[in-house]
N, C-alpha and C positions, 0 to 999 in steps of 0.2 A: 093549492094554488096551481095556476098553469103553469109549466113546464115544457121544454122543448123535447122534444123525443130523445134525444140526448146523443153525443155526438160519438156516443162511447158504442152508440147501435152502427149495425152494419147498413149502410144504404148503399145502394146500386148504382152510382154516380153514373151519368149520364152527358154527353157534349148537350150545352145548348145551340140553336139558330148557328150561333157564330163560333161555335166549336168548342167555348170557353166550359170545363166541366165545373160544376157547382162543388162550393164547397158550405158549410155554417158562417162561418165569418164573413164569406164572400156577399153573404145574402144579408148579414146584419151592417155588413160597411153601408151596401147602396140603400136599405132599408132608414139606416141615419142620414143619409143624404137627403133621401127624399124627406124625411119629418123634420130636418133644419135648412131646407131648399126656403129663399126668399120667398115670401109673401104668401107663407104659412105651410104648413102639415101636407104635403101631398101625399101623403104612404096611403095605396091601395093595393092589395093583389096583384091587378092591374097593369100599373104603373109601375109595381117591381117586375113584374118580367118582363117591361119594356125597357127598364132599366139594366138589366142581365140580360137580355137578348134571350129570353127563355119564356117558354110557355109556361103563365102564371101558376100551373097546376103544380108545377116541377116543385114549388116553393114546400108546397105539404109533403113531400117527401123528406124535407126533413127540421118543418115545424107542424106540428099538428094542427093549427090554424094561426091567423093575423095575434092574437092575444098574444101565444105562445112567443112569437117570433118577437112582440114587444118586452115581454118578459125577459126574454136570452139578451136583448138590447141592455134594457137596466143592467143588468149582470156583468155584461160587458163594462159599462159603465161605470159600475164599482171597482174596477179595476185599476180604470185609472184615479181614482179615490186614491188607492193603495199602493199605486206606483213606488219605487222608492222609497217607503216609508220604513224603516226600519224601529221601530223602538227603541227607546233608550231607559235607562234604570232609573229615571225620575218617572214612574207610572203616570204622575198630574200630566206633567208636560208631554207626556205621549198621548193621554187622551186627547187632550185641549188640541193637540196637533191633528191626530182622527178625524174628530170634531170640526175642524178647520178644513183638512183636505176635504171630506164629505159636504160639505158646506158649499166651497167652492165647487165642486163637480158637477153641484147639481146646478145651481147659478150659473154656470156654463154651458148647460144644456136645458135652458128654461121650458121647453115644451115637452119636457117627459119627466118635470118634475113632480106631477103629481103623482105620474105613474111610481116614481122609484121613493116617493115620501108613502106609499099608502100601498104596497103588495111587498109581496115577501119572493122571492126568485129561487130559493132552494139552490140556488146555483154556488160553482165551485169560489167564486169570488164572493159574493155575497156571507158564506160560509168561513171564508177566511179572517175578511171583516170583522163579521160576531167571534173567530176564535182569538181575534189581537182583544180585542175590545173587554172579551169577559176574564182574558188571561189578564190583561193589565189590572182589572178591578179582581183580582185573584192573588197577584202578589202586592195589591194594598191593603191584603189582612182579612180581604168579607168571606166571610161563608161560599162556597156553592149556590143558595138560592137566593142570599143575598148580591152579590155581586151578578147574577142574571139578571136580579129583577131591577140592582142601579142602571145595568147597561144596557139593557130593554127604557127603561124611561130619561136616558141620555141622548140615545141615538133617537129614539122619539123625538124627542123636542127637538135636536138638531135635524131632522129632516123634515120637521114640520118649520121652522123659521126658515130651512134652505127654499123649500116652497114656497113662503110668502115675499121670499126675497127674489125669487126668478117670477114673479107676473109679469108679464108682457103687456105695458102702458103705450097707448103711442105717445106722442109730445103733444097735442092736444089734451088730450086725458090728463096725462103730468100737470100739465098747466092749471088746466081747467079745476083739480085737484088738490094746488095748491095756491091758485088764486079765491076758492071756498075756504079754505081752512083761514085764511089771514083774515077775510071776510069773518066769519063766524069769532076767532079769535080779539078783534080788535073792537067788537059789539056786545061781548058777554055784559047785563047789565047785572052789576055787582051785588045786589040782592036777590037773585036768584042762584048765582053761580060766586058765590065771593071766593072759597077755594081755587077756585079755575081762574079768578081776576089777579088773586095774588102772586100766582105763579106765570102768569100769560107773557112774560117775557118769554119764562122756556119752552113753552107750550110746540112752537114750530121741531123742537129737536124730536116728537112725536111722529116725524115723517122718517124719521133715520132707521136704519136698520137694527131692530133692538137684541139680533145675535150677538155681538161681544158682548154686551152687557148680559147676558144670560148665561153665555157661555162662561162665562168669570163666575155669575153666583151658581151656576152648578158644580165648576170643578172644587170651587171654595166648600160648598156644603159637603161634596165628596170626599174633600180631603181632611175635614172637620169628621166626620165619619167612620174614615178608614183606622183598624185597628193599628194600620202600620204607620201611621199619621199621614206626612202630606209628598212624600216622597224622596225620592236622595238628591233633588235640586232644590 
């Protein structure tokens, strides 16, 4: 996976235009400005060193190219995932809490959620992440490859439903969206579709967010699972 040249390498830091010396962080703030700037995604080369008052070139000096630099972005991101979170001796409840932070982080930054639901950042945050995550499912009893392989397909699915929960609808779309579905729900003709007729009152709850509910039968199956059962809460 891309990677940022890494901040741990020596570069030659330089004033830009307006004197300001470039730092990694400096270049990942304006870099989120610009891909959460109203009225969509402006991040170019470009348009970041206009934004730094620096000649776009200065940027590769210490991201290897645009990927790179969205990569170290996720990472950063993950961060505040993790803010604050400290664990506590109920493992459920600290996943299910993970789970929750992670969730919200990315629904808070909906235009880089596909990015941070589908690459891997290798980064110091992202690393920290996976080591709460596999230690928790480490002291509820699984194995080493077990408890990888729970919390490889935990955080999978929570960052696949964080992404389908940050799409960017306008209120046209919403509408339009959910004046079809009532359409389609209140025409089902009962010999084709009688399963679907019987239940079409709850049919509309289909639009809600189906993360708590999953997140409940994962930590339940997890904690049904674990050798050490379901935790000290």
């Amino acid at each position: 996976m891309a990677t940022t040249r890494g901040s741990s390498l020596r570069v030659r830091r330089r004033p830009t235009r307006s004197g300001v010396v470039l730092e990694p962080d400096m270049i990942i703030d304006a870099a989120l400005r610009l891909i959460e700037a109203p009225g969509g995604n402006a991040l170019t080369v470009r348009r970041l060193g206009v934004e730094l008052g620096a000649d776009p070139s200065a940027i590769y000096r210490y991201f290897r190219d645009l990927d790179a630099l969205l990569i170290a972005i996720s990472d950063r991101l993950i961060s505040e995932s993790l803010s604050g979170f400290d664990p506590g001796p109920d493992w459920a409840a600290s996943l299910r809490e993970l789970g929750e932070r992670v969730h919200h982080s990315i629904v808070r930054h909906p235009r880089l959620a596909t990015l941070r639901a589908s690459r891997f950042t290798t980064g110091p945050n992202e690393l920290r992440g996976d080591n709460i995550g596999v230690g928790l499912l480490l002291s509820a009893g699984f194995p080493p490859a077990e408890a990888v392989r729970h919390y490889a397909d935990f955080i999978d699915a929570v960052l696949a439903l964080a992404a389908i929960d940050a799409v960017e609808l306008t209120p046209a779309q919403q509408q339009a969206e959910e004046e079809g579905l009532r359409r389609a729900y209140s025409s089902l003709p009962p010999g084709e579709y009688p399963h679907l007729v019987a239940v079409r009152d709850h049919l509309p709850s289909v639009t809600e967010s189906p993360f708590p509910g999953v997140l409940d039968k994962l930590i339940f199956a997890l904690s049904h699972l674990a050798p050490n059962g379901a935790g000290a809460g």
